[in-house]
C-alpha positions in Angstrom: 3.5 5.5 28.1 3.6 6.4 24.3 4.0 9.7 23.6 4.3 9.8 20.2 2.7 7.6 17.7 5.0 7.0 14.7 2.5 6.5 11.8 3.3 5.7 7.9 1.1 6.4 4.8 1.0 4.6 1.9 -0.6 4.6 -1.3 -0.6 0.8 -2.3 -1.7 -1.3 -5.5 -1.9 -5.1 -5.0 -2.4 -7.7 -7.3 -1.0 -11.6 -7.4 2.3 -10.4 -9.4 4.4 -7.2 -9.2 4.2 -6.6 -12.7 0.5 -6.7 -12.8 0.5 -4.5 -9.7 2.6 -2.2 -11.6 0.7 -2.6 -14.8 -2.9 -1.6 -12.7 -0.8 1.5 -10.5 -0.2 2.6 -14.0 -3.8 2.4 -15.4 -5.7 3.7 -12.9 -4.7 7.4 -12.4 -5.3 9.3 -15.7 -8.8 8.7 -16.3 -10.2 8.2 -12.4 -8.8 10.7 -10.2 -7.3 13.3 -12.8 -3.0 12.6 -11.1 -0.6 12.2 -13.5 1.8 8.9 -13.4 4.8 11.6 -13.3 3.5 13.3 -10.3 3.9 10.2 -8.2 7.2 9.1 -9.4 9.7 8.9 -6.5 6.8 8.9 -4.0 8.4 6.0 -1.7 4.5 6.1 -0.1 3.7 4.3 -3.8 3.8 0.5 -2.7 3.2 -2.0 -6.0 3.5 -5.7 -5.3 1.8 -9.1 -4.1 0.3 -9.1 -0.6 3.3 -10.6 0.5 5.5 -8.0 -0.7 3.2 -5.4 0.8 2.7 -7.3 4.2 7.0 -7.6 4.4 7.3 -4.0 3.0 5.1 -3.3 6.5 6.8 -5.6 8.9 10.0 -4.0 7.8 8.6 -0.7 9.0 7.3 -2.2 12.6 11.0 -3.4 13.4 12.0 0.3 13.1 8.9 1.3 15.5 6.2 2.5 13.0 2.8 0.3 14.5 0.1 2.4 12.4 -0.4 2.4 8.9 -2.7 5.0 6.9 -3.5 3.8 3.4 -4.6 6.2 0.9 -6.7 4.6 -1.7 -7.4 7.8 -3.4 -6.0 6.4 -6.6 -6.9 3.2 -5.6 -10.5 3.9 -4.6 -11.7 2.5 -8.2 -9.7 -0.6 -6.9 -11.8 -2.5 -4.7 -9.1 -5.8 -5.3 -6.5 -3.6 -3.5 -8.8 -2.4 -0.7 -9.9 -5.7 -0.4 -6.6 -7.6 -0.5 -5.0 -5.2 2.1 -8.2 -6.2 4.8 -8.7 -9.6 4.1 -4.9 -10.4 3.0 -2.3 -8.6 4.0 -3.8 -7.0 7.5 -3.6 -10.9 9.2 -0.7 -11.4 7.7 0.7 -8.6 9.7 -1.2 -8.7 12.9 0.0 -12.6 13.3 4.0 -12.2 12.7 5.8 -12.1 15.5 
């Protein structure tokens, strides 16, 4: 019996390069949701990459015993590529590894 969930957040932004990922992480905020780029610096919740790198980023977590994952898409909520990507993408290719 579980008795204690271990759960991660993470605010992600996905695209089919990193540097586009960063590019739209760094174009969203300011004019959508009103939070400054500089307020997220060093947020290690702040995941930017292909839905590989995401889906790896979160298998790397599930070895060390973290089985839920909450996505905020508060800054991503105008990104319905990144909501998208995360369901259709990147949640399969989690649930089927090993």
């Amino acid at each position: 019996m579980r008795l204690i969930e271990r759960t991660l957040g993470l605010k992600p932004t996905i695209r089919s390069t990193q540097a586009e990922a960063e590019r739209v992480f760094l174009d969203l905020p300011g004019a959508q949701n009103r939070t400054p780029t500089s307020r997220m610096e060093g947020d290690v919740s702040v995941w930017t990459g292909t839905p590989e790198q995401i889906a790896e980023t979160m298998l790397g977590y599930r070895k060390v015993g973290f089985d839920t994952f909450i996505a905020e898409l508060g800054r991503a909520g105008h990104d319905a590529e990144t909501m998208e990507t995360l369901i259709n993408v990147v949640k399969p290719m989690v649930e089927s590894a090993p």
